[in-house]
Wavefront OBJ file of the C-alpha trace (Angstrom):
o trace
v 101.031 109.328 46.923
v 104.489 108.022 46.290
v 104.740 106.319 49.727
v 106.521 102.977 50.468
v 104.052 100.313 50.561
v 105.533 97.624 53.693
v 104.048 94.449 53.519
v 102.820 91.885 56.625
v 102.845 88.204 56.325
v 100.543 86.835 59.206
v 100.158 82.350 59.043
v 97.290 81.421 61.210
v 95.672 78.210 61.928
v 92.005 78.058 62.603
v 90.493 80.621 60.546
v 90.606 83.296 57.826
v 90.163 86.928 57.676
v 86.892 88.628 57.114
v 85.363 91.932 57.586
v 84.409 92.520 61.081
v 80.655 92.289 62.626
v 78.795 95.713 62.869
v 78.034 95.481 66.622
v 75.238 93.419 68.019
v 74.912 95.559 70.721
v 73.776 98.858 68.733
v 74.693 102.233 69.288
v 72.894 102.580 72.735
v 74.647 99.379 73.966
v 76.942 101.490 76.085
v 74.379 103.696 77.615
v 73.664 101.973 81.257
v 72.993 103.948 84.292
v 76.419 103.025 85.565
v 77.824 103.980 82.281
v 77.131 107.983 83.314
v 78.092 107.995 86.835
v 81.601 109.155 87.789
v 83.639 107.253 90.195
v 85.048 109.615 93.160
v 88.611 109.642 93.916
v 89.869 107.573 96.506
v 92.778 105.310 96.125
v 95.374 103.909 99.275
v 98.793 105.883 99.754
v 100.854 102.678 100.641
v 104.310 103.023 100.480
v 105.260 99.830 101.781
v 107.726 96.903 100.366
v 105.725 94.738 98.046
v 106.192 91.921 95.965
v 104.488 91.440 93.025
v 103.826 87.820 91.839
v 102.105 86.491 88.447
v 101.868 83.550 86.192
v 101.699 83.582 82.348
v 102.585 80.963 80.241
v 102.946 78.634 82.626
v 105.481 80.212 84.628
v 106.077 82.677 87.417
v 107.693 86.003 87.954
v 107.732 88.247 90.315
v 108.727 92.208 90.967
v 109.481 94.279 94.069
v 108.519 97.262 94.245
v 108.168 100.381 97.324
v 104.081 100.964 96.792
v 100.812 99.083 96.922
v 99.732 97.756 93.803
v 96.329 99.262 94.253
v 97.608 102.696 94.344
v 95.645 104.216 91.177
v 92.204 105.725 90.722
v 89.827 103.158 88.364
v 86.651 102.596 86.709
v 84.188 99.808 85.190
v 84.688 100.409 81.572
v 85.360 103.764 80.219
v 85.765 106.358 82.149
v 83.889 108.907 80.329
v 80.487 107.455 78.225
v 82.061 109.411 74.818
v 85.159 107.298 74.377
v 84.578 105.123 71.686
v 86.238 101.491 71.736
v 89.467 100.803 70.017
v 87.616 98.576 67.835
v 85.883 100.563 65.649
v 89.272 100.848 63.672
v 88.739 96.979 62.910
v 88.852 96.133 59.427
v 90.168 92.878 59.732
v 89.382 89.910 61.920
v 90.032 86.077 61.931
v 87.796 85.006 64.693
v 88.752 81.834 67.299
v 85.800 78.951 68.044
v 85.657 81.008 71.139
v 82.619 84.121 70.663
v 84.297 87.354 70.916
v 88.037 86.156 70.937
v 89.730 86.869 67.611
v 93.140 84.745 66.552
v 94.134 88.085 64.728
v 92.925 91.188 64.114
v 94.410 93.985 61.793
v 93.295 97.810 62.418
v 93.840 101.118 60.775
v 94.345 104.396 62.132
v 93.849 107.006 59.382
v 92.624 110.554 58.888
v 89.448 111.243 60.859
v 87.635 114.481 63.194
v 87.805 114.112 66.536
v 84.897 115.945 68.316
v 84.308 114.642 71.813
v 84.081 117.603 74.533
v 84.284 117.815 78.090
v 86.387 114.785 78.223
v 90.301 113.217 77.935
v 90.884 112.934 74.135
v 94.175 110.989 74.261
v 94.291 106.935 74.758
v 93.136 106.799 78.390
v 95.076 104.050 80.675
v 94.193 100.543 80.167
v 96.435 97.103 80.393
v 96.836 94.937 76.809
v 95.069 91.752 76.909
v 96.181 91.511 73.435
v 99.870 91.793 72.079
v 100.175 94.507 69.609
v 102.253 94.803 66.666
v 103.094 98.496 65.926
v 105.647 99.048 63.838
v 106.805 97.118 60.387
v 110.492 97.384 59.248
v 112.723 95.174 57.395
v 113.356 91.430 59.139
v 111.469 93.101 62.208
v 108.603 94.463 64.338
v 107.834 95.938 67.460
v 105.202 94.367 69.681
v 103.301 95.215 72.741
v 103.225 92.119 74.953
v 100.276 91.149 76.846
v 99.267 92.223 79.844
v 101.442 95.645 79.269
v 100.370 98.765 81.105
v 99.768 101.783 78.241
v 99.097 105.071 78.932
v 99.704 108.473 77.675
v 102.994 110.448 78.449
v 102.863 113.009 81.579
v 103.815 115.380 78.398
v 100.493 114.599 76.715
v 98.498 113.817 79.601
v 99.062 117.273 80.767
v 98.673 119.512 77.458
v 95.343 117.088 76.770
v 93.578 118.195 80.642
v 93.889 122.050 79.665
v 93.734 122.052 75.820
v 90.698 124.041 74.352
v 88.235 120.762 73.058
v 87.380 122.180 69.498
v 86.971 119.672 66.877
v 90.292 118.620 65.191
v 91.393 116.499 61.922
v 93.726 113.929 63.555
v 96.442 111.401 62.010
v 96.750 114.140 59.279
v 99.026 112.713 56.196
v 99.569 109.432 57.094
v 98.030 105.960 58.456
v 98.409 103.764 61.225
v 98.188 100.227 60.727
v 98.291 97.580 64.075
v 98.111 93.918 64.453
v 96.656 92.396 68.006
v 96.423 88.627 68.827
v 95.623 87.947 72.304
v 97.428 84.500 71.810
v 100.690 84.184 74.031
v 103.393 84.742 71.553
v 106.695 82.735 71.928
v 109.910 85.438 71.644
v 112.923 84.359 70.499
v 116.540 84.117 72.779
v 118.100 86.787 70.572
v 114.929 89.289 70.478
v 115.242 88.947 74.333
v 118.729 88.999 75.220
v 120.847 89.637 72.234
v 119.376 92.210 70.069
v 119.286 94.908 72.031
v 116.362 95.914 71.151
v 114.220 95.071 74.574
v 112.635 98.693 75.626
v 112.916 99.485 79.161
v 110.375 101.446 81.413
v 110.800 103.584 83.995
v 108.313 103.995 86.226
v 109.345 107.235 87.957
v 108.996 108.885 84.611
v 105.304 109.071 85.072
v 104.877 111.112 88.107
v 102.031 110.419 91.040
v 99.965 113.744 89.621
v 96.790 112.652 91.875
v 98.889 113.461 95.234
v 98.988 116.995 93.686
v 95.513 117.104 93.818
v 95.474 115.134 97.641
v 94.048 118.579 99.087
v 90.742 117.962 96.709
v 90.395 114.963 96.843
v 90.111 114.826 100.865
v 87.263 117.672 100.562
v 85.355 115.663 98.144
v 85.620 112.267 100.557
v 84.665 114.565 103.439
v 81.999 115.877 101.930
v 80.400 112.488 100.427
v 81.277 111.279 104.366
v 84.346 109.208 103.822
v 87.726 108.646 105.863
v 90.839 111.143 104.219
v 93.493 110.008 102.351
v 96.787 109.222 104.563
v 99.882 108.310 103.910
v 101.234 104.793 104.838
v 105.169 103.223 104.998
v 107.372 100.964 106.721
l 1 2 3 4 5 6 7 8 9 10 11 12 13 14 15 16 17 18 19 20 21 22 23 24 25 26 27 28 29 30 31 32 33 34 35 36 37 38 39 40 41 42 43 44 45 46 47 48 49 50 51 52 53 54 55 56 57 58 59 60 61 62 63 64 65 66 67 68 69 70 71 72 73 74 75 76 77 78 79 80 81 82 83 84 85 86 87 88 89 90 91 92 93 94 95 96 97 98 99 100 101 102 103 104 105 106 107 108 109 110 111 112 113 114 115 116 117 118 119 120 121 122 123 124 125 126 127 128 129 130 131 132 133 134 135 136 137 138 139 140 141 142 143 144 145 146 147 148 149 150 151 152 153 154 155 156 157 158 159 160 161 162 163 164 165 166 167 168 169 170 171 172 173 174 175 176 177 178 179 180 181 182 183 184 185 186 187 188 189 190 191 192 193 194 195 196 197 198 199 200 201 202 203 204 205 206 207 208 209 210 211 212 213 214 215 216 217 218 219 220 221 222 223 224 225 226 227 228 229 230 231 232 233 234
C-alpha cells in the first residue's frame, strides 16, 4: 500500500512467541448473573487533604492531593456485559511459568465493525497492570507504565454518551499495533529527566461530570432507601 514498514526488536528470556489460546472459558464465560446487573451510583464527596502512598519496585512514593481517593463510581468487571476484552486483538503471546501471565504480548488494532448498542463504545476507564508500548519511531517509543490510570478524553467521553449507536467501520486506513508486558520495566536517567520527553497529566482536565448529575443520583439512592450524597472538606 506503499506504507513504511517500522520494525520492533523485543529480547525475552523464558519463552517464545506463539499464537494465542482461543479462550477456555467459551463465549458464555462472561454471562454470570452479576455480569447483567448495574451498579447504582453512589460514590463519597470528600474533599479533604490526602496523601496518597504506594510501593512498586521496591520503593515508595507518595502524592497529595485535595479529594478522597475513593471518589469515582466502579464496577466488578465490565461495566456493560457487551464490551469485549482487550484481548481479543492478541495475536502474539510469549507466556510466563505463571498460568495467565504473559512475558510479552503483541496486539493489533486494524479495520473492523463496531456494533454494540445501548452502551459506551469508547475504551471505558480501567488502570494498566501491564506497561504498554504505543508508538514506534526511530531510537524510541512511547510506553504506558504500569499501574497508569487510562480513560477517554471529556471530548470523547461526551460526543460517545449522545452519539446515535449505528454500526460503524472503525480504524479505517490504517493499523494499530501495541506491545504490553506486565514486567516492571527499568527507565533510563535520560528518558526520565533529560529527554524531555516525560508527559505530564493534569488532573483538572477531566472534569467531576457525575456532580452534574448529583440531583439524580440522590433520587435514585432515595428511592432504593439509601443516605444522599453530601459534600465533605476540611
Amino acid at each position: 500500500m506503499g506504507w513504511p514498514s517500522p520494525a520492533s526488536i523485543k529480547e525475552i528470556f523464558g519463552s517464545h512467541f506463539e499464537l494465542p489460546d482461543l479462550g477456555p472459558i467459551g463465549g458464555h464465560g462472561m454471562a454470570n448473573p452479576r455480569d447483567f446487573e448495574v451498579p447504582l451510583a453512589s460514590f463519597e464527596i470528600d474533599e479533604t487533604s490526602w496523601e496518597v502512598v504506594y510501593k512498586i519496585g521496591g520503593q515508595l512514593f507518595s502524592a497529595a492531593q485535595d479529594h478522597m481517593p475513593f471518589d469515582m463510581v466502579a464496577w466488578q468487571g465490565n461495566p456493560s456485559k457487551d464490551h469485549i476484552d482487550p484481548s481479543v486483538f492478541t495475536v502474539l503471546t510469549a507466556k510466563s511459568k505463571a498460568p495467565g501471565i504473559p512475558l510479552v504480548n503483541v496486539l493489533v488494532f486494524a479495520e473492523r465493525w463496531n456494533v454494540a448498542t445501548d452502551t459506551f463504545r469508547p475504551p471505558y476507564y480501567h488502570r494498566n497492570n501491564a506497561t504498554e508500548i504505543t508508538v514506534f519511531c526511530p531510537h524510541g517509543q512511547k510506553r504506558l507504565l504500569t499501574l497508569i490510570d487510562l480513560l477517554a478524553p471529556p471530548e470523547v467521553h461526551k460526543a460517545a454518551s449522545v452519539v446515535e449507536l449505528k454500526p460503524e467501520r472503525t480504524t479505517k486506513d490504517s493499523i494499530g499495533i501495541l506491545s504490553e508486558t506486565p514486567m516492571v520495566l527499568t527507565m533510563t536517567d535520560y528518558a526520565m529527566n533529560r529527554a524531555g520527553t516525560v508527559a505530564e497529566s493534569e488532573p483538572l482536565s477531566f472534569p467531576p461530570d457525575f456532580i452534574a448529575h448529583l440531583d439524580e443520583i440522590n433520587a435514585d439512592l432515595k428511592a432504593a432507601g439509601y443516605e444522599e450524597l453530601k459534600k465533605r472538606s476540611d
